[in-house]
mmCIF file of the protein (N, C-alpha, C, O) and its ligand, coordinates in Angstrom:
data_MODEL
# 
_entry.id   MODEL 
# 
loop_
_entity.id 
_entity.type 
_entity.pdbx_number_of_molecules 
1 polymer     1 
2 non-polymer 1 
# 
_entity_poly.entity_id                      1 
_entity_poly.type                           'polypeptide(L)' 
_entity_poly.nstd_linkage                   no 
_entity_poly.nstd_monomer                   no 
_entity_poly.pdbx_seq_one_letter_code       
;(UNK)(UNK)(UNK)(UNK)(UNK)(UNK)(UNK)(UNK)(UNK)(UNK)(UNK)(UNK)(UNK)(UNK)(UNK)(UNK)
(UNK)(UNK)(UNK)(UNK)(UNK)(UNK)(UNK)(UNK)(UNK)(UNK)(UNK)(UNK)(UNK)(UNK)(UNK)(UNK)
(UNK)(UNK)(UNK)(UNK)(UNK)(UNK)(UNK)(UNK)(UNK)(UNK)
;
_entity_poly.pdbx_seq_one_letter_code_can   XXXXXXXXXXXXXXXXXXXXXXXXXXXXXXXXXXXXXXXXXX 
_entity_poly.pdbx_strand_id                 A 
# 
loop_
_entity_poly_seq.entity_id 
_entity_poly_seq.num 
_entity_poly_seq.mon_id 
_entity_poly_seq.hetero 
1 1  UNK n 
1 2  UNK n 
1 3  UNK n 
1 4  UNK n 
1 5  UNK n 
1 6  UNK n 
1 7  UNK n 
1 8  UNK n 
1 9  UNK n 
1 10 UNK n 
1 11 UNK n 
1 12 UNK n 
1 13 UNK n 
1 14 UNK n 
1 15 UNK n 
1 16 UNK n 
1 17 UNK n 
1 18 UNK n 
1 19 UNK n 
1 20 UNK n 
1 21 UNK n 
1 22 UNK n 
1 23 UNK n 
1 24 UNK n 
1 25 UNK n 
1 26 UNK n 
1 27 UNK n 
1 28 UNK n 
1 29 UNK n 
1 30 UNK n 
1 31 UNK n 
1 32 UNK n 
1 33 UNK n 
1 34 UNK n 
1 35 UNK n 
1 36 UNK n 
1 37 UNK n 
1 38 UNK n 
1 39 UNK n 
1 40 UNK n 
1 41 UNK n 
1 42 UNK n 
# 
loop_
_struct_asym.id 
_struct_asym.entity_id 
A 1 
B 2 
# 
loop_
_chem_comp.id 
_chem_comp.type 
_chem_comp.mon_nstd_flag 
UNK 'L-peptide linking' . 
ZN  non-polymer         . 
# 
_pdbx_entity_nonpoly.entity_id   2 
_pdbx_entity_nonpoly.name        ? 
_pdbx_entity_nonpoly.comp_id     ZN 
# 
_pdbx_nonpoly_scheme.asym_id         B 
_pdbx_nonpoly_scheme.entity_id       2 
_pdbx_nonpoly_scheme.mon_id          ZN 
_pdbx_nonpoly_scheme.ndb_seq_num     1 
_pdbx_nonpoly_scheme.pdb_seq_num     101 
_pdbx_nonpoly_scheme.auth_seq_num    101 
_pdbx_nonpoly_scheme.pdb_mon_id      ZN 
_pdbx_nonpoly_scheme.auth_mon_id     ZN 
_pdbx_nonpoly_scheme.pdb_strand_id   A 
_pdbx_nonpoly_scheme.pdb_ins_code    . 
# 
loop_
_atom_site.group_PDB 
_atom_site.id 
_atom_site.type_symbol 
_atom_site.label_atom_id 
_atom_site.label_alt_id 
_atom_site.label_comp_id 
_atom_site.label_asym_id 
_atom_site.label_entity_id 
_atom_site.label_seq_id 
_atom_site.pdbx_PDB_ins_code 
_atom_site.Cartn_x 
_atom_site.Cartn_y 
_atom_site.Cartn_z 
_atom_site.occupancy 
_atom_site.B_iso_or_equiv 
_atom_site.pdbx_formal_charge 
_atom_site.auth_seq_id 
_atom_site.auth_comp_id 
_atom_site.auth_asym_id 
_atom_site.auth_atom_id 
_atom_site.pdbx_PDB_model_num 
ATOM   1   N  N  . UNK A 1 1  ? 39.909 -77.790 47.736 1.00 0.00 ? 1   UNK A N  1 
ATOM   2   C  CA . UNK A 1 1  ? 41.250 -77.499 47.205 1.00 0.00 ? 1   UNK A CA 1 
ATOM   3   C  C  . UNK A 1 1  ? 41.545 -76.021 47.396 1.00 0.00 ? 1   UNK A C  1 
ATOM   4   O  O  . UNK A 1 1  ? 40.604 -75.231 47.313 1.00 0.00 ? 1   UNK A O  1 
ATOM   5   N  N  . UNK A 1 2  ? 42.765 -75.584 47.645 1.00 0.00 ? 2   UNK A N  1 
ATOM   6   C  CA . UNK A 1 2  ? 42.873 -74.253 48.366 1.00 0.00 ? 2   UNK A CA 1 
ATOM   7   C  C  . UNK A 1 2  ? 44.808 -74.082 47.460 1.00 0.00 ? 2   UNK A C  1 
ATOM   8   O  O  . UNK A 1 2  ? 45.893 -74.589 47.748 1.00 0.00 ? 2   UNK A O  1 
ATOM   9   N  N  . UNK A 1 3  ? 44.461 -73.336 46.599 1.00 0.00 ? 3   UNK A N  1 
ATOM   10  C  CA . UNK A 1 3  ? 45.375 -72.802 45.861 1.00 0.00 ? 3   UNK A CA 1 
ATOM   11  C  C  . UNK A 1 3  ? 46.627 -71.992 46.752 1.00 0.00 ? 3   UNK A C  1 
ATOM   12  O  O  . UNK A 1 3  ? 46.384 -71.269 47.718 1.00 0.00 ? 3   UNK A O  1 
ATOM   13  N  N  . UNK A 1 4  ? 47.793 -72.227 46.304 1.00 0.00 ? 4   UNK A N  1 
ATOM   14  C  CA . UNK A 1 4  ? 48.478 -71.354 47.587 1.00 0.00 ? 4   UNK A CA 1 
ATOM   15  C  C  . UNK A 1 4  ? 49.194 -70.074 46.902 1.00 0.00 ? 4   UNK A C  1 
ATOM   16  O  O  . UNK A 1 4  ? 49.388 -70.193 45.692 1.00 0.00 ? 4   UNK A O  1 
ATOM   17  N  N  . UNK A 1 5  ? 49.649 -68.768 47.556 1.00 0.00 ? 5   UNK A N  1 
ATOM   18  C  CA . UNK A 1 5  ? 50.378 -67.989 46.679 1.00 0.00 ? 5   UNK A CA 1 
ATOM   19  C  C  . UNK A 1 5  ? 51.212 -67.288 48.340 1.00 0.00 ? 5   UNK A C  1 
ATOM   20  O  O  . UNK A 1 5  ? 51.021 -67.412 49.550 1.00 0.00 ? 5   UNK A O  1 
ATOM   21  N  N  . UNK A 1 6  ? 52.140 -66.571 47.462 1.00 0.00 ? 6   UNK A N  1 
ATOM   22  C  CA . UNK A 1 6  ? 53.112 -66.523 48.303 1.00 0.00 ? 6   UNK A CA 1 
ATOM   23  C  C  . UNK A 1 6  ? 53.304 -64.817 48.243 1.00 0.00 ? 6   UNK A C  1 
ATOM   24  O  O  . UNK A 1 6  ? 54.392 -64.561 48.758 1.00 0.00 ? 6   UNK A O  1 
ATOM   25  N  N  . UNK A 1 7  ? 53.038 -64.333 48.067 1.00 0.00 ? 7   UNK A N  1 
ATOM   26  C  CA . UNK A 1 7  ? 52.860 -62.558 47.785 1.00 0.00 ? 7   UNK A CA 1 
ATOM   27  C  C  . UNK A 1 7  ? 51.484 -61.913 47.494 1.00 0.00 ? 7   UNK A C  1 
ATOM   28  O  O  . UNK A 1 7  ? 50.599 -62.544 46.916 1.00 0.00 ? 7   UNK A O  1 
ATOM   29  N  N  . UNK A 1 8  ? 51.340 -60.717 47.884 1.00 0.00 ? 8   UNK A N  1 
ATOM   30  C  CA . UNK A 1 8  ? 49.951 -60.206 47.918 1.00 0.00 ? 8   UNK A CA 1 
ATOM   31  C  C  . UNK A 1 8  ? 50.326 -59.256 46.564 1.00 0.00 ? 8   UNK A C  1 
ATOM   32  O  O  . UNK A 1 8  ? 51.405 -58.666 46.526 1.00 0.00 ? 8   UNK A O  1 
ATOM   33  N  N  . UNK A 1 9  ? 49.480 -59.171 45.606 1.00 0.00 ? 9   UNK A N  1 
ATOM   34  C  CA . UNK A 1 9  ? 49.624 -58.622 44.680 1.00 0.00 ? 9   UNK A CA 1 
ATOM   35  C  C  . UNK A 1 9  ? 49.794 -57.205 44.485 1.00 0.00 ? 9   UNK A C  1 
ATOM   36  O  O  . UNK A 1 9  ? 50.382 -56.640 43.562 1.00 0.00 ? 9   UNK A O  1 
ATOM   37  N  N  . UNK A 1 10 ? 49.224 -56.727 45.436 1.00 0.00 ? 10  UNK A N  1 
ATOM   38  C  CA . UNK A 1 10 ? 49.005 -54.789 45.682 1.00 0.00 ? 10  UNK A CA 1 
ATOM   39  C  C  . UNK A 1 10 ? 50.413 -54.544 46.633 1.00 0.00 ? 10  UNK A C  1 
ATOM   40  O  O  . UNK A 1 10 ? 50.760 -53.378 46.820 1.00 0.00 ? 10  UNK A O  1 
ATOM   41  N  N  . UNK A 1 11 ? 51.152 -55.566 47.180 1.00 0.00 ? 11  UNK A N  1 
ATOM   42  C  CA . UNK A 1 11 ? 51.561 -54.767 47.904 1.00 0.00 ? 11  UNK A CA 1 
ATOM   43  C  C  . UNK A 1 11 ? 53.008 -55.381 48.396 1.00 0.00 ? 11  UNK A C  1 
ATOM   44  O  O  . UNK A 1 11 ? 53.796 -54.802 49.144 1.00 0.00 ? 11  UNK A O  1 
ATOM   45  N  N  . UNK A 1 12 ? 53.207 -56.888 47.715 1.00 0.00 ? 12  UNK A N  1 
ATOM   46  C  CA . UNK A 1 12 ? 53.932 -57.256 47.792 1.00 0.00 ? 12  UNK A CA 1 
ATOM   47  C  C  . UNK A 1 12 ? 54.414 -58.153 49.455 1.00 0.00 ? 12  UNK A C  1 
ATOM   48  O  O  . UNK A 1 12 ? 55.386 -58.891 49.617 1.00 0.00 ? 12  UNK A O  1 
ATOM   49  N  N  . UNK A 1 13 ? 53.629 -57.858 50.226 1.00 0.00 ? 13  UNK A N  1 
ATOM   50  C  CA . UNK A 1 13 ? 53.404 -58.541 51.444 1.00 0.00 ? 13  UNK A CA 1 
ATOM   51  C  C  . UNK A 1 13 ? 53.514 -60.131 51.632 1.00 0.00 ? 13  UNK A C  1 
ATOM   52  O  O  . UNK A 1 13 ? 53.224 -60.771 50.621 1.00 0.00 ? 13  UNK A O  1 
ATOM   53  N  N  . UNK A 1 14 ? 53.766 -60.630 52.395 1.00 0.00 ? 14  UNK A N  1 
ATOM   54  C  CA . UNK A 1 14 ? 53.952 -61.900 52.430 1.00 0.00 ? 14  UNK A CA 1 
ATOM   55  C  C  . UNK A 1 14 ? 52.568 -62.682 53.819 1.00 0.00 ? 14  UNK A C  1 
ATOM   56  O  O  . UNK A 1 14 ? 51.792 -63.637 53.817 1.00 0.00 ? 14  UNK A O  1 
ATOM   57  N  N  . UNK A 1 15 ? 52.810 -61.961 54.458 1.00 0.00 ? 15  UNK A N  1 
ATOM   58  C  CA . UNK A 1 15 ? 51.640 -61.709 54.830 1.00 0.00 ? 15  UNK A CA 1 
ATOM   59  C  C  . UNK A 1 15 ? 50.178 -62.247 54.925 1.00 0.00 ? 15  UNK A C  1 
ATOM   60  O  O  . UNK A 1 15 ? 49.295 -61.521 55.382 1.00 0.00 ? 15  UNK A O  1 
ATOM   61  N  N  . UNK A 1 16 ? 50.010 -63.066 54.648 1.00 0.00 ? 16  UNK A N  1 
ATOM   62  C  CA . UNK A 1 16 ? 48.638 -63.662 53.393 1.00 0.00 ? 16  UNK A CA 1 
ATOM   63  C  C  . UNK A 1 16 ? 47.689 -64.219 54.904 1.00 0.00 ? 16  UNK A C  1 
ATOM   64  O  O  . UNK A 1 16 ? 48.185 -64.599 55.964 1.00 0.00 ? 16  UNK A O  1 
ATOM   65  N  N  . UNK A 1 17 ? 46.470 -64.125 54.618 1.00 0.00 ? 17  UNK A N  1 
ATOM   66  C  CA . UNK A 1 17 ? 45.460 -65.075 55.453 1.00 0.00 ? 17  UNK A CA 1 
ATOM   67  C  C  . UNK A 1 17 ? 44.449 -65.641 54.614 1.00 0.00 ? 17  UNK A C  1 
ATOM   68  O  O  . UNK A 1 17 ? 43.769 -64.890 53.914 1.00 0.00 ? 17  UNK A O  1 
ATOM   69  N  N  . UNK A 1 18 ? 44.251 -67.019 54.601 1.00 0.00 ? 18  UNK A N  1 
ATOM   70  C  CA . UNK A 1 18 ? 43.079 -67.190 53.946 1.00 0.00 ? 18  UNK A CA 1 
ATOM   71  C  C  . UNK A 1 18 ? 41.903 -67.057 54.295 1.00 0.00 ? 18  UNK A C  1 
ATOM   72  O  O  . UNK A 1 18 ? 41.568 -67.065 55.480 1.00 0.00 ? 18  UNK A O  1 
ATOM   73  N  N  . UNK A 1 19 ? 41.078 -66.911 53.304 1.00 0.00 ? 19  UNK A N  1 
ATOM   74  C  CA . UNK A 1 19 ? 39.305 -66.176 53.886 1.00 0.00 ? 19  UNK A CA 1 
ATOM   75  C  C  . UNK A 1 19 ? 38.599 -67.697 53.452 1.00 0.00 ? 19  UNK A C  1 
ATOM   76  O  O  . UNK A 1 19 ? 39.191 -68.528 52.764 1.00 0.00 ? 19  UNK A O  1 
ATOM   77  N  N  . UNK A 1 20 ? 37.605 -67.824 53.846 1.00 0.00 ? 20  UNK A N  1 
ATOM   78  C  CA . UNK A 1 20 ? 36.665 -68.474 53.815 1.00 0.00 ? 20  UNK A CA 1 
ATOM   79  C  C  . UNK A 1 20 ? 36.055 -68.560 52.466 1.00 0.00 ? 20  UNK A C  1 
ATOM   80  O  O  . UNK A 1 20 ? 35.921 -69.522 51.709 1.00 0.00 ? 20  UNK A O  1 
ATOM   81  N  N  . UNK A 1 21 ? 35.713 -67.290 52.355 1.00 0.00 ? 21  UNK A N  1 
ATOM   82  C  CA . UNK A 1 21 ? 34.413 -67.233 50.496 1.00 0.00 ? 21  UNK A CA 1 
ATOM   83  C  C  . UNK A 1 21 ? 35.259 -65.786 50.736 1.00 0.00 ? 21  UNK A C  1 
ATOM   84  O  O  . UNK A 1 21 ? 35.631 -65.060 51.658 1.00 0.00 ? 21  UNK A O  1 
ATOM   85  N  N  . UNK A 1 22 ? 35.301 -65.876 49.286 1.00 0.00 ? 22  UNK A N  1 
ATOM   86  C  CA . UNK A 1 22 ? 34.858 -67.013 48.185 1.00 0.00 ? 22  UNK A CA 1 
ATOM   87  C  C  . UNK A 1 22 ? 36.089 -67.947 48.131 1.00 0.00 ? 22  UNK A C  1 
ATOM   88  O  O  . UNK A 1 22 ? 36.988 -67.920 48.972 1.00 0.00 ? 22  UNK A O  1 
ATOM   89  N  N  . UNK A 1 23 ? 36.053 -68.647 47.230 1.00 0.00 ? 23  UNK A N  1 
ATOM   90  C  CA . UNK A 1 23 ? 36.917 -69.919 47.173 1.00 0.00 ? 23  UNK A CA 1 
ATOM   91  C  C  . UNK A 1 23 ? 37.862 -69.446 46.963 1.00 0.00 ? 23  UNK A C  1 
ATOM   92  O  O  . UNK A 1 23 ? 37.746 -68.438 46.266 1.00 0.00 ? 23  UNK A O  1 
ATOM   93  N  N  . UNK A 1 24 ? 39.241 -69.801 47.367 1.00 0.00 ? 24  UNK A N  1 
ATOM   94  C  CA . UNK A 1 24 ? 40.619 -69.198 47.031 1.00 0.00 ? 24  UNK A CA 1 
ATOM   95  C  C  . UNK A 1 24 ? 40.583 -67.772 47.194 1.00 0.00 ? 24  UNK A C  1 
ATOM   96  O  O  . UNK A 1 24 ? 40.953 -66.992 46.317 1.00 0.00 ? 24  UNK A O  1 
ATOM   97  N  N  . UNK A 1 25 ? 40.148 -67.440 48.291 1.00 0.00 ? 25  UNK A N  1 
ATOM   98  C  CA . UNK A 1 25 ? 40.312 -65.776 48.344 1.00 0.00 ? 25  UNK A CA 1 
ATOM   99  C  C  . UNK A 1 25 ? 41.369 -66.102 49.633 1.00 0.00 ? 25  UNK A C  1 
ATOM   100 O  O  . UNK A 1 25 ? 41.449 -67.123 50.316 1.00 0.00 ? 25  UNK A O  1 
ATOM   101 N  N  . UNK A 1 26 ? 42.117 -64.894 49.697 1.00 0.00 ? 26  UNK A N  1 
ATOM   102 C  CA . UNK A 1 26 ? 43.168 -64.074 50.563 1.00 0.00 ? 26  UNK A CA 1 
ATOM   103 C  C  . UNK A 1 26 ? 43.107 -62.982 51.014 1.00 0.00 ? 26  UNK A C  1 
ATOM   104 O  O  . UNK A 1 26 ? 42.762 -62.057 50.279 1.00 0.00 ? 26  UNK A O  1 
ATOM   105 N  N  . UNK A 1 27 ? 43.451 -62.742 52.470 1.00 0.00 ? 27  UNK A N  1 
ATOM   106 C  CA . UNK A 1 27 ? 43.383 -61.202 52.339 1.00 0.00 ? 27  UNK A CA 1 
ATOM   107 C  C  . UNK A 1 27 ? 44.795 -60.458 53.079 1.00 0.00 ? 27  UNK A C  1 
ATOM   108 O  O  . UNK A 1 27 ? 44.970 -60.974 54.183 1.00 0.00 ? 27  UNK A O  1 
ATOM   109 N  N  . UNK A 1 28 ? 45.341 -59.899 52.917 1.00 0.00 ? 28  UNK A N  1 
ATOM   110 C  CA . UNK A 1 28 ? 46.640 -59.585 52.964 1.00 0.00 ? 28  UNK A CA 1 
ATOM   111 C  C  . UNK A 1 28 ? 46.415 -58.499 54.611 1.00 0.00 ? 28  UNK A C  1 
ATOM   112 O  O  . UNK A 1 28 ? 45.661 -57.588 54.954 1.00 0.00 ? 28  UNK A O  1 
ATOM   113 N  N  . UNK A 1 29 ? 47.232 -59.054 55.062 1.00 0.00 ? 29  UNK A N  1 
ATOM   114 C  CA . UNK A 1 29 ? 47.421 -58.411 56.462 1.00 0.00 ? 29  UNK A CA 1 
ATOM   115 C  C  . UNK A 1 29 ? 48.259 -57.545 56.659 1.00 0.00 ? 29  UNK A C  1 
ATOM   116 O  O  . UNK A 1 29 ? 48.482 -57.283 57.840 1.00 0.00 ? 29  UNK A O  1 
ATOM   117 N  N  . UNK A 1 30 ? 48.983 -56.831 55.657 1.00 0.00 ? 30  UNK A N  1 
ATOM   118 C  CA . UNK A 1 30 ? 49.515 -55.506 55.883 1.00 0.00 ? 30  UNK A CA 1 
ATOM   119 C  C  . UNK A 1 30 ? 48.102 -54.275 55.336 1.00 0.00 ? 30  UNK A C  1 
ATOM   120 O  O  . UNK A 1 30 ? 47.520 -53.440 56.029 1.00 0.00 ? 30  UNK A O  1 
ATOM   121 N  N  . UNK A 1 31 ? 47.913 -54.617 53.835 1.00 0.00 ? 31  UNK A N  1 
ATOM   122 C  CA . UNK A 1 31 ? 47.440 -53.917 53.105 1.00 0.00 ? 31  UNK A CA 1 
ATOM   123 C  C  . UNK A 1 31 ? 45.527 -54.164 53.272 1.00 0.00 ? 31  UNK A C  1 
ATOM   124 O  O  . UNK A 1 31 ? 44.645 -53.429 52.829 1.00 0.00 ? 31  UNK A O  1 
ATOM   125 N  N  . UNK A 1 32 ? 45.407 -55.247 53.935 1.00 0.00 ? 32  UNK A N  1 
ATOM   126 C  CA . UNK A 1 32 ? 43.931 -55.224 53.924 1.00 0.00 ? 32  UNK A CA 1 
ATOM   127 C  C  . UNK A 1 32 ? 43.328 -55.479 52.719 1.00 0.00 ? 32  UNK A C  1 
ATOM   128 O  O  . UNK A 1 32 ? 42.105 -55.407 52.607 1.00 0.00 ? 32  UNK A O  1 
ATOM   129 N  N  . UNK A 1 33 ? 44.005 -55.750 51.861 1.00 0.00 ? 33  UNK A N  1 
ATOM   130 C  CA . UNK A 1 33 ? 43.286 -56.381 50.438 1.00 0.00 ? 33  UNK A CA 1 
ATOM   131 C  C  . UNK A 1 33 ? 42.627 -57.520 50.430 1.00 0.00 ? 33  UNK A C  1 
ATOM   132 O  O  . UNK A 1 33 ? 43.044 -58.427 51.149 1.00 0.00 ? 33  UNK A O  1 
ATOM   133 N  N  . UNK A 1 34 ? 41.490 -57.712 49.638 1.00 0.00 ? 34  UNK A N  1 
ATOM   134 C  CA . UNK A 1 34 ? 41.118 -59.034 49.360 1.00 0.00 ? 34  UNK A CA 1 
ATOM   135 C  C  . UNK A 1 34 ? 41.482 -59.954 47.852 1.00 0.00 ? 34  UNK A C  1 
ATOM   136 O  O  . UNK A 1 34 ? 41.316 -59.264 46.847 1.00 0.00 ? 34  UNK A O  1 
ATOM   137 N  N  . UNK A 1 35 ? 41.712 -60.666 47.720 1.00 0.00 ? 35  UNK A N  1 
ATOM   138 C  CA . UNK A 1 35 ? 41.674 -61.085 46.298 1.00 0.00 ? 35  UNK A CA 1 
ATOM   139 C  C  . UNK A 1 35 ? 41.824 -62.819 46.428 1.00 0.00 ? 35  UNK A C  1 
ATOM   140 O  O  . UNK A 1 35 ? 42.124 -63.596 47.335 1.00 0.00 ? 35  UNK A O  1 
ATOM   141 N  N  . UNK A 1 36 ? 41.335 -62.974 44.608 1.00 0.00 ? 36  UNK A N  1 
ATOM   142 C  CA . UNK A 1 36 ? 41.130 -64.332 44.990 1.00 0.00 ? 36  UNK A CA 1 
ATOM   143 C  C  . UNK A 1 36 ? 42.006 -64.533 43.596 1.00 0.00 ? 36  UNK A C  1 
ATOM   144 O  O  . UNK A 1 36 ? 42.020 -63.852 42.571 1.00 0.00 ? 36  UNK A O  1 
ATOM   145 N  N  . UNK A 1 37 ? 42.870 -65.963 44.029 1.00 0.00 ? 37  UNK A N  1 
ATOM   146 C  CA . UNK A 1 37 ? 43.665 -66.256 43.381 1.00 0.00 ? 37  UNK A CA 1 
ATOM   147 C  C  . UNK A 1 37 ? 42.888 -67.593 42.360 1.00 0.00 ? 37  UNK A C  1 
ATOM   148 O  O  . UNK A 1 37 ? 42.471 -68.635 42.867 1.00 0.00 ? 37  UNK A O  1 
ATOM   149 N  N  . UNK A 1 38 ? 42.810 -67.257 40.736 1.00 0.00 ? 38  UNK A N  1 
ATOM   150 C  CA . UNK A 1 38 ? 42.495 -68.073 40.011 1.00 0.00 ? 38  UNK A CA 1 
ATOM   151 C  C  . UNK A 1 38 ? 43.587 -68.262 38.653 1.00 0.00 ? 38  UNK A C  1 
ATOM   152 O  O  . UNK A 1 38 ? 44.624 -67.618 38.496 1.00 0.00 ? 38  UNK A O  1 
ATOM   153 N  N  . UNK A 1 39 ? 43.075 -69.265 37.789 1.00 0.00 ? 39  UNK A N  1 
ATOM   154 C  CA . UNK A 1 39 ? 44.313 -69.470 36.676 1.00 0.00 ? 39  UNK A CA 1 
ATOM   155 C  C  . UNK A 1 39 ? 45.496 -70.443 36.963 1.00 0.00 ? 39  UNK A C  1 
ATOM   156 O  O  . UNK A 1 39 ? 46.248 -70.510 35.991 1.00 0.00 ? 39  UNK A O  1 
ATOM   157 N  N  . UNK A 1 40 ? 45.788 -71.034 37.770 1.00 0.00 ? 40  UNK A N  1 
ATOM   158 C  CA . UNK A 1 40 ? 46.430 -72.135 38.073 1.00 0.00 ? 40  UNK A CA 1 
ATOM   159 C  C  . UNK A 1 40 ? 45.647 -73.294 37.717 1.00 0.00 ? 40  UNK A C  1 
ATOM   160 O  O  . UNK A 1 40 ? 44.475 -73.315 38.095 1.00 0.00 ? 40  UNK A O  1 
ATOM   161 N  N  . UNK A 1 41 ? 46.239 -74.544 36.856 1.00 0.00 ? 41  UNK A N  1 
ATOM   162 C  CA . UNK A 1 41 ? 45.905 -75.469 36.513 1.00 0.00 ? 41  UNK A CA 1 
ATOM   163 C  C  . UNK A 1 41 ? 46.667 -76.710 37.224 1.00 0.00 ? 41  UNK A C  1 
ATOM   164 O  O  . UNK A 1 41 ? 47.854 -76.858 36.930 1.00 0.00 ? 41  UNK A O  1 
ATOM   165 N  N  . UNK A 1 42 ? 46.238 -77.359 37.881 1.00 0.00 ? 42  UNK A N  1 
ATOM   166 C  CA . UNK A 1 42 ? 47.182 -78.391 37.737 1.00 0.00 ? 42  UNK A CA 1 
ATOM   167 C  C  . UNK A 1 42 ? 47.376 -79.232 36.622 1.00 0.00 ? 42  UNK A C  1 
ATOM   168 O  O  . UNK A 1 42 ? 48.251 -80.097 36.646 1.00 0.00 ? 42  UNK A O  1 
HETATM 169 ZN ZN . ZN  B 2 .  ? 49.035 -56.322 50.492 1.00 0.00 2 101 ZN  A ZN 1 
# 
């Protein structure tokens, strides 16, 4: 299951690639950030 988000948090980018590991991580292709998106429930 692969959570989706639509903005990079640092930077506001849209931008997004998903990473591999950890689970639900992103890493934003303007800003080079990594982060992983948790707290969504279905
Ligand atoms: Zn960014």
């Amino acid at each position: 299951m692969r959570l989706a988000i639509q903005y990079c948090p640092y930077c506001g980018e849209q931008d997004l690639r998903p990473r591999e590991t950890p689970e639900n991580a992103w890493e934003c292709a303007d800003c080079r950030s990594t982060f992983v998106v948790t707290g969504v429930a279905a």
